[in-house]
C-alpha positions, 0 to 999 in steps of 0.5 A: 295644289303645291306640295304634292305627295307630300307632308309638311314639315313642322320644323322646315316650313315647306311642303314637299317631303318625300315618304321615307323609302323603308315604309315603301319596302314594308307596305307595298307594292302599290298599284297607285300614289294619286299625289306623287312628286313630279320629280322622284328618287324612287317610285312608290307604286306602279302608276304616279299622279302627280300635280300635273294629273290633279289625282283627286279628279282622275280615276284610282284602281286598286291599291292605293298609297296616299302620303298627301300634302300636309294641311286644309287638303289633307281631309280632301285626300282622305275623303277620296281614299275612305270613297276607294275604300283600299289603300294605306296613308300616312299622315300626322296623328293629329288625333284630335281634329275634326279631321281625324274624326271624320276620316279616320276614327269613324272610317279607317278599319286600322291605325299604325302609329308609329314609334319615334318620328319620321326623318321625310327626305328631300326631293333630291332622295336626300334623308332630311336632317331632322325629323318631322316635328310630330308623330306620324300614323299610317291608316288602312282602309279595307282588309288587306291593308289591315293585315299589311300593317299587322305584318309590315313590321314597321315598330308602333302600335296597332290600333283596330277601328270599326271591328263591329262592321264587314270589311265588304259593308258599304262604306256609308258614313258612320258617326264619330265615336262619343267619349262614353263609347271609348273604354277609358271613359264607361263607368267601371263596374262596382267590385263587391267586397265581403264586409270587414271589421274596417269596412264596417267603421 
């Protein structure tokens, strides 16, 4: 399970890429980072797993901070996350993936997403020279992490998810939304015009 802790990315081609610290600051304190680097400038919670650990096997408590490997095992970190049910993570708003749809728009109780793209740093706590390659998105998933996003002050665009259901629900699979579900896509209600002599012609 290379590149622990980390998101890949699209213009350096490697996997190991640390959360950029300011993030940390406006979001925690964490009690765990299930995939944390073996070799870090900075804590990102109280408690770090690391590839040694392999965290999707080992047990998680309390609040979660998940920035996990970038690509096929993203979905597997996010599975566990949506299963802990408190916790924020951070990965690329690929919005439109099956992904996504799955664990995120159908299970996440809020979205952050992010002005401007993410400079990741290196191992070294070095300040990668360029940015990520795509836009980044923080998820929350229970209700004191929902109101972390809503006061971080990190600059982006909230987005609230699932605001028909109790943040003490149990977590049971809930469908991925249908287009006519989403308001830009239900029919829009006729505007009743008195007539006009144009109207009329």
């Amino acid at each position: 399970m290379a590149g622990m802790g980390s998101h890949q990315s699209t213009v350096a081609q490697k996997d190991e890429w640390l959360t950029p610290p300011k993030i940390l600051h406006a979001l925690g304190p964490f009690d765990l980072d299930p995939c944390a680097p073996v070799n870090r400038p900075w804590p990102t919670a109280n408690e770090h797993l690391t590839v040694l650990d392999n965290g999707l096997t080992q047990p998680w408590r309390g609040r979660v901070w998940l920035n996990p490997p970038y690509g096929d095992q993203t979905g597997h970190w996010l599975e566990r996350l949506v299963r802990h049910g408190d916790g924020v993570a951070l990965i690329f708003a690929r919005t439109e993936t099956a992904m996504f749809f799955e664990h995120v728009w159908a299970r996440a109780d809020a979205l952050l997403f992010l002005r401007s793209r993410l400079h990741f740093h290196h191992v070294s706590g070095e300040r990668s020279e360029h940015n990520s390659g795509a836009p980044s998105v923080l998820i929350a998933y229970g209700e004191i992490n929902v109101r972390s996003l809503k006061t971080c002050g990190l600059k982006g665009h909230l987005v609230p998810l699932n605001g028909e259901r109790s943040y003490s629900e149990s977590r049971a699979p809930i469908r991925a939304p249908e287009l006519s579900d989403l308001p830009l896509f239900r029919a829009a209600t006729p505007v009743q015009r008195a007539p006009n002599s144009e109207d009329e012609l």
